[in-house]
DRENSE-144072 format. One line per field, with one value per residue: residue in three letters; chain; residue number from 0; x, y, z of N, C-alpha, C, CB in turn. Coordinates in nm, 4 decimals. Glycine has a CB too. Example, Ala and Ser with C-alpha at 12.3 -4.5 7.8 and 13.67 -1.06 7.14 Angstrom:
2
resn = [ALA,SER]
chain = [A,A]
resi = [0,1]
n.u = [1.3190,1.2850]
n.v = [-0.5690,-0.2250]
n.w = [0.7800,0.7080]
ca.u = [1.2300,1.3670]
ca.v = [-0.4500,-0.1060]
ca.w = [0.7800,0.7140]
c.u = [1.3200,1.2900]
c.v = [-0.3300,0.0030]
c.w = [0.7800,0.7870]
cb.u = [1.1308,1.4084]
cb.v = [-0.4473,-0.0598]
cb.w = [0.9046,0.5725]
This chain:
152
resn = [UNK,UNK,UNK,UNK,UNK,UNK,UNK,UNK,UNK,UNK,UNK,UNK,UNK,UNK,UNK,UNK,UNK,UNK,UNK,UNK,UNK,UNK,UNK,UNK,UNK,UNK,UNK,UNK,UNK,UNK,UNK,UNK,UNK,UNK,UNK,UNK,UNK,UNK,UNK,UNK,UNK,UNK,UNK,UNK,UNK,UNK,UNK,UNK,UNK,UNK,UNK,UNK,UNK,UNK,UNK,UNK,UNK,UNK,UNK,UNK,UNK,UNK,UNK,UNK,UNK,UNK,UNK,UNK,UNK,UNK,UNK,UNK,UNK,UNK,UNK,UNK,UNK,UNK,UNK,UNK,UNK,UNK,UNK,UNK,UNK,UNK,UNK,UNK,UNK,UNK,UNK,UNK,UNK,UNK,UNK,UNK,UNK,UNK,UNK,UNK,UNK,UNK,UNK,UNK,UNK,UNK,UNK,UNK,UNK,UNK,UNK,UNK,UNK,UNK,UNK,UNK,UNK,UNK,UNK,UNK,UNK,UNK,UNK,UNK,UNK,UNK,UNK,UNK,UNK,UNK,UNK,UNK,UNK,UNK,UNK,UNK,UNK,UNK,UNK,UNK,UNK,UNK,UNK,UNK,UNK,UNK,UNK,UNK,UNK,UNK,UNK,UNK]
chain = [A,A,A,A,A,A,A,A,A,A,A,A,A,A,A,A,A,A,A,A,A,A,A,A,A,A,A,A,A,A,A,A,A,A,A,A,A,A,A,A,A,A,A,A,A,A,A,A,A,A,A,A,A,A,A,A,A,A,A,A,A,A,A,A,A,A,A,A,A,A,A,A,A,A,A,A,A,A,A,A,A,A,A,A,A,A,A,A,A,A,A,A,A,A,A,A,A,A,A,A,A,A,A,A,A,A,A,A,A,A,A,A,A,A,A,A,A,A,A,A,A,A,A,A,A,A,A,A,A,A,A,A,A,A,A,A,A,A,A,A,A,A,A,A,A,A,A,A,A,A,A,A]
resi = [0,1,2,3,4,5,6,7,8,9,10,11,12,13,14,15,16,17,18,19,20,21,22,23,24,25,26,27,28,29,30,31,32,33,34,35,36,37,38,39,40,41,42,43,44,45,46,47,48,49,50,51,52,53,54,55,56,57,58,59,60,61,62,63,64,65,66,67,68,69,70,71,72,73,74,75,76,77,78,79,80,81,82,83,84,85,86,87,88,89,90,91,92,93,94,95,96,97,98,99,100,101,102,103,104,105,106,107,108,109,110,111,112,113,114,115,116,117,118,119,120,121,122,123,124,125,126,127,128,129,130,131,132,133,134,135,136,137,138,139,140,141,142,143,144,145,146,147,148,149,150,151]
n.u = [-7.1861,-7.3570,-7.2860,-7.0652,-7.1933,-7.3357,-7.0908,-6.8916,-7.1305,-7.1923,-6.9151,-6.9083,-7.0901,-7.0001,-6.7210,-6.8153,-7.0391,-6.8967,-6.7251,-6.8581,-7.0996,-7.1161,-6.8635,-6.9766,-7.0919,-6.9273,-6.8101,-7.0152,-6.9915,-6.7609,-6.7902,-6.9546,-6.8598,-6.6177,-6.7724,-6.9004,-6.7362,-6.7001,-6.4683,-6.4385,-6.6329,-6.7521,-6.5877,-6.5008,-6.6924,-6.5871,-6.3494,-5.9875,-5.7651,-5.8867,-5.8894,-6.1562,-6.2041,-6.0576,-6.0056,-6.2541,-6.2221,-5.9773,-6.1014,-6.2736,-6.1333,-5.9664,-6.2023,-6.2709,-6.0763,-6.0422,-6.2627,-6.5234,-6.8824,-7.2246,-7.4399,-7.4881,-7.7750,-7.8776,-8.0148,-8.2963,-8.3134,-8.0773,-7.7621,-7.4948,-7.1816,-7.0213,-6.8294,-6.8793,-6.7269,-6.5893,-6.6662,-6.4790,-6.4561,-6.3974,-6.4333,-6.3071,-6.0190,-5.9911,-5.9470,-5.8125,-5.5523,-5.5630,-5.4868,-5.1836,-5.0998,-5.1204,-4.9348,-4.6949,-4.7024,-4.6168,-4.4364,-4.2275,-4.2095,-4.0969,-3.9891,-4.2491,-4.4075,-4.6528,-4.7285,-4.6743,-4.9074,-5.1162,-5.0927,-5.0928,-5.3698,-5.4872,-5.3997,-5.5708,-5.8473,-5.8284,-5.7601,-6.0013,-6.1410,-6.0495,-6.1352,-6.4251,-6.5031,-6.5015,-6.6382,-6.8547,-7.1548,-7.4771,-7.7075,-7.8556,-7.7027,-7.5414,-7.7109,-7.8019,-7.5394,-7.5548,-7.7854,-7.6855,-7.4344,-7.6140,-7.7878,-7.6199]
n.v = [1.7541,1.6887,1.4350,1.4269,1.4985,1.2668,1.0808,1.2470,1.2166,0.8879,0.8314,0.9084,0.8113,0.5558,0.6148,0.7001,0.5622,0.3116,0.3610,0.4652,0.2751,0.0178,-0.1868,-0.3073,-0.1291,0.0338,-0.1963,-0.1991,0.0083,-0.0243,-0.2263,-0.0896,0.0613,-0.0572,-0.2255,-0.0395,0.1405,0.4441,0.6071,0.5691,0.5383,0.8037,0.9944,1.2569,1.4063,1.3721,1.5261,1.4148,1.1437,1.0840,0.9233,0.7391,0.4796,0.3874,0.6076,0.4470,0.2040,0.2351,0.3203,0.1177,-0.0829,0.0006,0.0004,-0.2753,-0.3638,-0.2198,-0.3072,-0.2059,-0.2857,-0.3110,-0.3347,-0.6397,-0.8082,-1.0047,-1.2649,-1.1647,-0.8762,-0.7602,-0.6361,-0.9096,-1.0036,-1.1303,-1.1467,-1.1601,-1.4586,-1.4728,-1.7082,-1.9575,-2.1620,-2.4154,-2.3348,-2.0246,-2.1028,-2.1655,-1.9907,-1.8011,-1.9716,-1.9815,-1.7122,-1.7129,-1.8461,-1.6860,-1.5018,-1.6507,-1.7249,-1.4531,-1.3589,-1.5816,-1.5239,-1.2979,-0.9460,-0.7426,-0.4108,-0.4976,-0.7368,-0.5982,-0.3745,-0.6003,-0.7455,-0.5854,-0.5037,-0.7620,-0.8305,-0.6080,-0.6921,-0.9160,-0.8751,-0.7079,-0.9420,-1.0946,-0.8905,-0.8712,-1.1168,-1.0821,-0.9585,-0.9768,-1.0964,-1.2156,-1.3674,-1.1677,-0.9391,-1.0634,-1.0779,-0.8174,-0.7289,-0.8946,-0.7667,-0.5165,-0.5633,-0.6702,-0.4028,-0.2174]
n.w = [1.4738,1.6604,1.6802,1.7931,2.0214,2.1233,2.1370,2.3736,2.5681,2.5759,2.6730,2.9274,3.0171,3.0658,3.1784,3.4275,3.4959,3.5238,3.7290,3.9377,3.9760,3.8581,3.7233,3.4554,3.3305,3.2192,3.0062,2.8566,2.7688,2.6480,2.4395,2.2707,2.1522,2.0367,1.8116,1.6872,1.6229,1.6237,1.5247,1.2569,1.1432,1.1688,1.1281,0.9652,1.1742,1.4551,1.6582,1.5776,1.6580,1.9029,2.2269,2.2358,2.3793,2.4868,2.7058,2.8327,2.8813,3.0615,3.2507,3.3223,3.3446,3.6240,3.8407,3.8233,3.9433,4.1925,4.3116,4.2403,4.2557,4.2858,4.4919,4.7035,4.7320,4.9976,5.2073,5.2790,5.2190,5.3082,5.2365,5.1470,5.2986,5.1883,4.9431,4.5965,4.4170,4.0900,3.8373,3.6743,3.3462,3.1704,2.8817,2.9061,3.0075,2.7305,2.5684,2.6727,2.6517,2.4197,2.3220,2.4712,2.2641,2.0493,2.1487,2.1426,1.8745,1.7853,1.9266,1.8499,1.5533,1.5180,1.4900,1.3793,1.1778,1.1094,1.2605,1.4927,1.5375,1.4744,1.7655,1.9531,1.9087,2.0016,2.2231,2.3650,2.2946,2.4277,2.7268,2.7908,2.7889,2.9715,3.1960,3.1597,3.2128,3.4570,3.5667,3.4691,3.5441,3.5485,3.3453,3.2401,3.1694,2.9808,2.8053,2.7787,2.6555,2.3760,2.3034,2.2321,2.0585,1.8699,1.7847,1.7169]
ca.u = [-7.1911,-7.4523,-7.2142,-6.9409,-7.2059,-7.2962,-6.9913,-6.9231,-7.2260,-7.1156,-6.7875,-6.8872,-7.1700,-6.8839,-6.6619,-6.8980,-7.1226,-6.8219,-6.6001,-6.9707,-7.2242,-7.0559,-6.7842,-7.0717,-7.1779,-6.8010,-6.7948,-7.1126,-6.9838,-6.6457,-6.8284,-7.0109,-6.7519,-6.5860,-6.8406,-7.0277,-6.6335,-6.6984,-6.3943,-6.3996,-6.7833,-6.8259,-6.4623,-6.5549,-6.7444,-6.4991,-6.1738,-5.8550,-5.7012,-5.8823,-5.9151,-6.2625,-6.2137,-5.9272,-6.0824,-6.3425,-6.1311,-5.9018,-6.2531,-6.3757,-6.0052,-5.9583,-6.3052,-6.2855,-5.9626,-6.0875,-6.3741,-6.6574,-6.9839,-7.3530,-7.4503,-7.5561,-7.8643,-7.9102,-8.1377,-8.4084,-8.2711,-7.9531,-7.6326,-7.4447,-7.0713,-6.9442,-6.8229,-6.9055,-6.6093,-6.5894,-6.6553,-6.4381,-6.4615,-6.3025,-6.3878,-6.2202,-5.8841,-5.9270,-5.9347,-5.6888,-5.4820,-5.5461,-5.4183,-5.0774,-5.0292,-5.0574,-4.8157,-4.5682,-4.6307,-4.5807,-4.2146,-4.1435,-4.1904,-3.9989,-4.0394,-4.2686,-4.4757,-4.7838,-4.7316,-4.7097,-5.0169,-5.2184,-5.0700,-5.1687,-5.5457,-5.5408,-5.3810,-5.6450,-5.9291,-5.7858,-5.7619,-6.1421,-6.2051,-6.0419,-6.2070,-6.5688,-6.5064,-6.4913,-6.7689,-7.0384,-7.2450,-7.5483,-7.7825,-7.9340,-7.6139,-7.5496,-7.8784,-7.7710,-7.4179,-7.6500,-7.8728,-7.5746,-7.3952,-7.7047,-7.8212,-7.5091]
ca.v = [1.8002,1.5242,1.2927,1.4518,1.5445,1.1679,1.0200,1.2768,1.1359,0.7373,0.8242,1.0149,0.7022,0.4224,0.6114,0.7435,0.4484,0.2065,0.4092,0.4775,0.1952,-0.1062,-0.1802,-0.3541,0.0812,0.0953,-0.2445,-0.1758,0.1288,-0.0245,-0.3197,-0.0418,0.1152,-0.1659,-0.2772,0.0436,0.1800,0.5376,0.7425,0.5487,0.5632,0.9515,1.0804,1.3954,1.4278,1.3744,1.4728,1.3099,1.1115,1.0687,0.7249,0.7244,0.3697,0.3959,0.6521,0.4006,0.0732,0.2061,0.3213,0.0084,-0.1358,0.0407,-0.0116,-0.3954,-0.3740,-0.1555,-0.4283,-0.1101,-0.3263,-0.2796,-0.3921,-0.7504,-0.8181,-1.1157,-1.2767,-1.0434,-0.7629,-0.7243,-0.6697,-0.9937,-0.9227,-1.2116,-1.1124,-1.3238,-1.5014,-1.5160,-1.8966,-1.9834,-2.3170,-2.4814,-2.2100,-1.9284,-2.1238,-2.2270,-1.8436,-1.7378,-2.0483,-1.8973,-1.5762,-1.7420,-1.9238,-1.5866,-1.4173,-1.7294,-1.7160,-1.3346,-1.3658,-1.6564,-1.4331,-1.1800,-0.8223,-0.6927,-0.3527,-0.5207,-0.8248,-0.5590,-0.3837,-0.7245,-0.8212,-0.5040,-0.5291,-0.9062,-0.7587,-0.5441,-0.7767,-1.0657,-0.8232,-0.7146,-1.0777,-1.0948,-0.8044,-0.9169,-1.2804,-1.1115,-0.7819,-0.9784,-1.2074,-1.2640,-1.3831,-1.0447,-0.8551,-1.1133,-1.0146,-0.6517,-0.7240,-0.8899,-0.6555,-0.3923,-0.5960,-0.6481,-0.3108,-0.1362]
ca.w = [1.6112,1.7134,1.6969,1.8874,2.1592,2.1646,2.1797,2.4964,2.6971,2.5708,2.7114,3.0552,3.1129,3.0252,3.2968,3.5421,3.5585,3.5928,3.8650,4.0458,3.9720,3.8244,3.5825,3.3905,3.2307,3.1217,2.9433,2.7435,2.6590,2.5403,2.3604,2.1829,2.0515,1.9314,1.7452,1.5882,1.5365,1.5932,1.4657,1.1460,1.1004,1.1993,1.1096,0.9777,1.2464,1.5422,1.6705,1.5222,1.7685,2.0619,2.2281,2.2922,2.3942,2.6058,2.8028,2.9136,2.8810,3.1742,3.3847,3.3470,3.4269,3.7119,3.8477,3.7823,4.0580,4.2772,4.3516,4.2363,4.2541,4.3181,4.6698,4.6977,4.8650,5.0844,5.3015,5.3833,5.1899,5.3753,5.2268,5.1810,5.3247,5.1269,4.7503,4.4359,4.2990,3.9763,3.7839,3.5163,3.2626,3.0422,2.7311,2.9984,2.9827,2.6256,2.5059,2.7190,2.5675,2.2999,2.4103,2.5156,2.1661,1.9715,2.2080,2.1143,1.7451,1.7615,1.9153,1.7425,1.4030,1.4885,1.4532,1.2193,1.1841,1.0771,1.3458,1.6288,1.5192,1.5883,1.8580,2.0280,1.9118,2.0537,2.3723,2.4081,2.3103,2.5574,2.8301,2.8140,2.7886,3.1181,3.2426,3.1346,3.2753,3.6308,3.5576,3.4100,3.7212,3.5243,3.2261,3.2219,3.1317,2.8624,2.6908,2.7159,2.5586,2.2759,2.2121,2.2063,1.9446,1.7577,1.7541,1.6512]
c.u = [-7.2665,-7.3392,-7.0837,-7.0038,-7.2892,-7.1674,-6.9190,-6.9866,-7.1949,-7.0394,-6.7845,-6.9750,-7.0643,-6.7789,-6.6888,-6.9898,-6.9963,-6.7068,-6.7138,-7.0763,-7.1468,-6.9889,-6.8881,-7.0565,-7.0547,-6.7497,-6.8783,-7.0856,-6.8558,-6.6617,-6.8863,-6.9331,-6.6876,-6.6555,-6.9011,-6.8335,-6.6481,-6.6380,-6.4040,-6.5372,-6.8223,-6.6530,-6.4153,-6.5868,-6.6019,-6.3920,-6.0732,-5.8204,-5.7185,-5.9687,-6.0265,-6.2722,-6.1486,-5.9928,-6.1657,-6.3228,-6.1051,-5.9977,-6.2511,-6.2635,-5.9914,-6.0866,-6.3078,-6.2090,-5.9851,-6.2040,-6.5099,-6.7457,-7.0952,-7.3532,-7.5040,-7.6653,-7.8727,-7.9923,-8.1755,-8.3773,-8.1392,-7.7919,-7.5279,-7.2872,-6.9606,-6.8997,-6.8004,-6.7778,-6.6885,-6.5642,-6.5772,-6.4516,-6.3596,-6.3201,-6.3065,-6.0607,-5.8603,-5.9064,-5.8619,-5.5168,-5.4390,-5.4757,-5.2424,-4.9959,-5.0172,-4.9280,-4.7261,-4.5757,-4.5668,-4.4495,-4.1547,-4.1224,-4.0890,-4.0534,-4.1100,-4.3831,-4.6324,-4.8668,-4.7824,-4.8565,-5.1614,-5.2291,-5.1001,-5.3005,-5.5251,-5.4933,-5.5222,-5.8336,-5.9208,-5.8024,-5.9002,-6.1946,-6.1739,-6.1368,-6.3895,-6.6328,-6.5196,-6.5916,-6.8729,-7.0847,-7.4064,-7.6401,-7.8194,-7.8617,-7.5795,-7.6397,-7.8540,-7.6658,-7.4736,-7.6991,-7.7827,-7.5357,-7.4730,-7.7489,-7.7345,-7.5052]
c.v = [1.7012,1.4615,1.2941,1.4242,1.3847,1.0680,1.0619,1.2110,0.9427,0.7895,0.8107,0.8313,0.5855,0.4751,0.6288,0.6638,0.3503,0.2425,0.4269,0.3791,0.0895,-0.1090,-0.2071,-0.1790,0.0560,-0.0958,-0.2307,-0.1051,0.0755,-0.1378,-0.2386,0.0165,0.0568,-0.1781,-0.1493,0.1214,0.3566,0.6526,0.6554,0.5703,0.7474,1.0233,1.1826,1.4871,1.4367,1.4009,1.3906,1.2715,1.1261,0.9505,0.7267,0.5847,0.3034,0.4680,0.5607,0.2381,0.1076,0.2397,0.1971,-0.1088,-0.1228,0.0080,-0.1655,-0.4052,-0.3159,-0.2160,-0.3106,-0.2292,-0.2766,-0.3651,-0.5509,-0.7701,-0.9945,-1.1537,-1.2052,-0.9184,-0.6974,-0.7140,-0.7806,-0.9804,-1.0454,-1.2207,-1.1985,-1.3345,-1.5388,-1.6600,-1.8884,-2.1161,-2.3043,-2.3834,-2.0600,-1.9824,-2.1432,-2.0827,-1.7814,-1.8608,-2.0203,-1.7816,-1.6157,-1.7630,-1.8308,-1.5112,-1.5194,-1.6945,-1.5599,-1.2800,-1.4712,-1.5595,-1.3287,-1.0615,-0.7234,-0.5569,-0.4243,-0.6455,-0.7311,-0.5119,-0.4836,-0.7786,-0.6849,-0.5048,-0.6569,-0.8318,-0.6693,-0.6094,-0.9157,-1.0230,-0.7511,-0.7988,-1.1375,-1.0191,-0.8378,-1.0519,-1.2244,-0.9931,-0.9060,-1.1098,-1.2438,-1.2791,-1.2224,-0.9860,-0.9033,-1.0537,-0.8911,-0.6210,-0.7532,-0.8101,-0.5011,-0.3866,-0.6032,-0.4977,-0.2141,-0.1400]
c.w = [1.7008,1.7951,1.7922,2.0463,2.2586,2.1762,2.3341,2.5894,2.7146,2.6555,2.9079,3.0998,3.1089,3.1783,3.4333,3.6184,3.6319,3.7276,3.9612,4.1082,3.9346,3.6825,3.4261,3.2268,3.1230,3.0039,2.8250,2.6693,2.5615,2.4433,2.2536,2.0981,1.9450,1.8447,1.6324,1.5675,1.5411,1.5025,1.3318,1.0423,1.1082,1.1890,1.0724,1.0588,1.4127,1.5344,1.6118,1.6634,1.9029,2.0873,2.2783,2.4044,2.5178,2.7323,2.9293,2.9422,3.0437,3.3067,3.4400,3.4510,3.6049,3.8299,3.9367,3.9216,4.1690,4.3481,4.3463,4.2082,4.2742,4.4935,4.6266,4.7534,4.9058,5.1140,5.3508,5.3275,5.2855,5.2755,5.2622,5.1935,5.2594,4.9605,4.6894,4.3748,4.1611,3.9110,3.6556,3.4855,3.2404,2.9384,2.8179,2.9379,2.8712,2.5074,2.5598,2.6814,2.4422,2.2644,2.4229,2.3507,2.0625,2.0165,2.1341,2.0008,1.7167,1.7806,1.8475,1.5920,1.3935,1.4558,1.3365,1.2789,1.1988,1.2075,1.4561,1.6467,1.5583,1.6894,1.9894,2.0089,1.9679,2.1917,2.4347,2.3956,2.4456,2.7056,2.8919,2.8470,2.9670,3.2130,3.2346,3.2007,3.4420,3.6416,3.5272,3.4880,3.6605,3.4182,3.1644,3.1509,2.9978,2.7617,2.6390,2.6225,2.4414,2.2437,2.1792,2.0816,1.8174,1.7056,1.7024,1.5327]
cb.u = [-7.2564,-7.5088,-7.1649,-6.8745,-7.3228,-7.3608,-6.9088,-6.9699,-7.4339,-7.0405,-6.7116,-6.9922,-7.3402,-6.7680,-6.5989,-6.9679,-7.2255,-6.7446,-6.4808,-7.0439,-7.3519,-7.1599,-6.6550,-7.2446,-7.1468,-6.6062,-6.7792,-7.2191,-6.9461,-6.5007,-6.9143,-7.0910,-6.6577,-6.5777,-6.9301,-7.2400,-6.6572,-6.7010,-6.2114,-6.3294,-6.8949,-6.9396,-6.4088,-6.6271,-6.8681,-6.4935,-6.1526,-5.6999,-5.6209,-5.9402,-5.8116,-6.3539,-6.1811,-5.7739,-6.1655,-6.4721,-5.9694,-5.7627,-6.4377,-6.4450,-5.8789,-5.9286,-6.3623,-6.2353,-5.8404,-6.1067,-6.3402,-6.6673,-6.9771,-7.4741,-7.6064,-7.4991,-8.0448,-7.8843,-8.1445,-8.3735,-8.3926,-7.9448,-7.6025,-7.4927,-7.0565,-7.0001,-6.7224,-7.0378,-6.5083,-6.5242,-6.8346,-6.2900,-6.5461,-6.3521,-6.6006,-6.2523,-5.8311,-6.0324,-6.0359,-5.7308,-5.5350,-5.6380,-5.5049,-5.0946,-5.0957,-5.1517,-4.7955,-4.5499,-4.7407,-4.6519,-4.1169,-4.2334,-4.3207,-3.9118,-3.9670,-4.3618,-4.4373,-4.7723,-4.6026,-4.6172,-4.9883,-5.2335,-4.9095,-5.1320,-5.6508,-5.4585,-5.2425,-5.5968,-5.9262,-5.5909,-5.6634,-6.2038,-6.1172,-5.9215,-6.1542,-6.5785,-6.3220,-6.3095,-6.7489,-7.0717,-7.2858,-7.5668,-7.9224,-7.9730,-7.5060,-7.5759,-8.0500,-7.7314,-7.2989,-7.7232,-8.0321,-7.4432,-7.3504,-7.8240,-7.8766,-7.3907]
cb.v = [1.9376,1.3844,1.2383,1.6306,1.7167,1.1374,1.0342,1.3575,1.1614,0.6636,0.9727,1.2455,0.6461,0.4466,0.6656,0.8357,0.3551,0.1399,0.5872,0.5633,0.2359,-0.2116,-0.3195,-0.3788,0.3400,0.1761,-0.3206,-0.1410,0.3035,-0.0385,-0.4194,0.0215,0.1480,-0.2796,-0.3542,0.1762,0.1023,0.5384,0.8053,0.4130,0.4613,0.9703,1.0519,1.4011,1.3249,1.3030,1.4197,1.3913,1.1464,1.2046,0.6046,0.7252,0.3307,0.5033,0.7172,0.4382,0.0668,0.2927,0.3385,-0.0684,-0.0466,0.1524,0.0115,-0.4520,-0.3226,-0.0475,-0.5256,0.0286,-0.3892,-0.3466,-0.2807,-0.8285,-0.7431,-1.1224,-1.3366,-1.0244,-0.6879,-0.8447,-0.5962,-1.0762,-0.8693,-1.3116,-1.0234,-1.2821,-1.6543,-1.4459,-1.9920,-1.9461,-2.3617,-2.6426,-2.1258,-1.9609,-2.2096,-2.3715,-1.7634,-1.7088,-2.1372,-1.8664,-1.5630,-1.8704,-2.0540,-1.4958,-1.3964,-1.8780,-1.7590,-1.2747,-1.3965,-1.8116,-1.3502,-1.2051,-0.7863,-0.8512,-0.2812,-0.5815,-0.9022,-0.4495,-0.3753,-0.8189,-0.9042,-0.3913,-0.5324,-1.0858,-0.6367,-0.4196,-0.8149,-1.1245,-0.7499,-0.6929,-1.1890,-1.0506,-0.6844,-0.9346,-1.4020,-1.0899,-0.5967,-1.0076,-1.0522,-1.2523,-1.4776,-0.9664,-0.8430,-1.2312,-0.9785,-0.5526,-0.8200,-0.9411,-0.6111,-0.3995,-0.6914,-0.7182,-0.2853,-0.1631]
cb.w = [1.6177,1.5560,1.5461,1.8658,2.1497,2.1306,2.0706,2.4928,2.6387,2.4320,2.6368,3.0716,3.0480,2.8021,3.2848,3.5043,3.4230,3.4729,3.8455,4.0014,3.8772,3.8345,3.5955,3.5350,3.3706,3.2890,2.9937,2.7632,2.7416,2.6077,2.4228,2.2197,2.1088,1.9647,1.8375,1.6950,1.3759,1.6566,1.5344,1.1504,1.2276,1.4019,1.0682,0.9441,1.2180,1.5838,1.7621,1.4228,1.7563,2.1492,2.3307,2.1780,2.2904,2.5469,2.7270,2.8550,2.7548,3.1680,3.3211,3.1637,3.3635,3.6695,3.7115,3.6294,4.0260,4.2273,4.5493,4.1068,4.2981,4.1775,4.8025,4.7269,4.8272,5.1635,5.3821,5.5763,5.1925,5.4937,5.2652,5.1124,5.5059,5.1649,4.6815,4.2543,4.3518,3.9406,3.7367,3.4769,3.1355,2.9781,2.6180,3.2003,3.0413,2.5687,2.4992,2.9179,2.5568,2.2741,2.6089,2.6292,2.1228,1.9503,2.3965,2.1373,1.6251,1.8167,2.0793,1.7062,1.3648,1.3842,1.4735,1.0784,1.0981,0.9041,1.3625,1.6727,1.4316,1.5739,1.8347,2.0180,1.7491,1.9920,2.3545,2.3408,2.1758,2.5547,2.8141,2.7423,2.6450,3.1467,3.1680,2.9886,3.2343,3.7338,3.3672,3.1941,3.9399,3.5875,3.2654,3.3286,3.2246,2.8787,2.7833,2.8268,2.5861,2.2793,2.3151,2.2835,1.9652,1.7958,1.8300,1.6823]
């Protein structure tokens, strides 16, 4: 029961922070998931078949597009009315390169159960990776994704 009634509150702060406060809430929450694996770790424990993940994926999605941010402050404590582009490198294009060259080997192969399977988890890893490249603005947040991954 615990575990149901945390995975609930994960879920609600992953969608509630990132549709209210910044996509940032709903990536942590969907990095956490990933990583600590809930329904496979507490499966007893939880529901069959519900996308915890998804849930707070398409928050964070949605969110991300919707330009939800925190306020900026400016000079003097003012709201700066000019929004932060996002910087990409060279490792940006070379993981989304990456990204391109599984899609090719995946139609080159041809249709397979086990192919599609991966090629939907990379879809859905690549597309966070997008999503995270334009949510996350500073060292700080890094640290927190760390200590997420570590602590899980």
């Amino acid at each position: 029961m615990k575990q149901l009634i945390f995975m609930i509150a994960l879920t609600l702060i992953g969608v509630v922070g990132s549709l209210t406060i910044s996509p940032f809430y709903g990536l942590a929450v969907y990095y956490l998931f990933a990583i600590l694996r809930p329904q496979f770790m507490w499966w007893w424990s939880l529901p069959a078949g519900v996308p915890w993940s998804l849930y707070v994926a398409w928050a964070t999605i949605a969110a991300t597009l919707l330009g939800v941010r925190p306020a900026r402050q400016g000079q003097g404590g003012v709201e700066s009315p000019i929004p932060e582009r996002p910087r990409w490198n060279s490792a940006h294009v070379l993981v989304l390169l990456f990204g391109v060259w599984i899609c090719v080997s995946f139609l080159v192969m041809g249709p397979s159960e086990l192919g599609t399977l991966y090629m939907v988890d990379y879809a859905k890893h690549f597309t966070m990776f997008i999503i995270a490249s334009l949510v996350i603005r500073s060292v700080r947040q890094v640290w927190i994704l760390v200590l997420i991954a570590a602590s899980a």
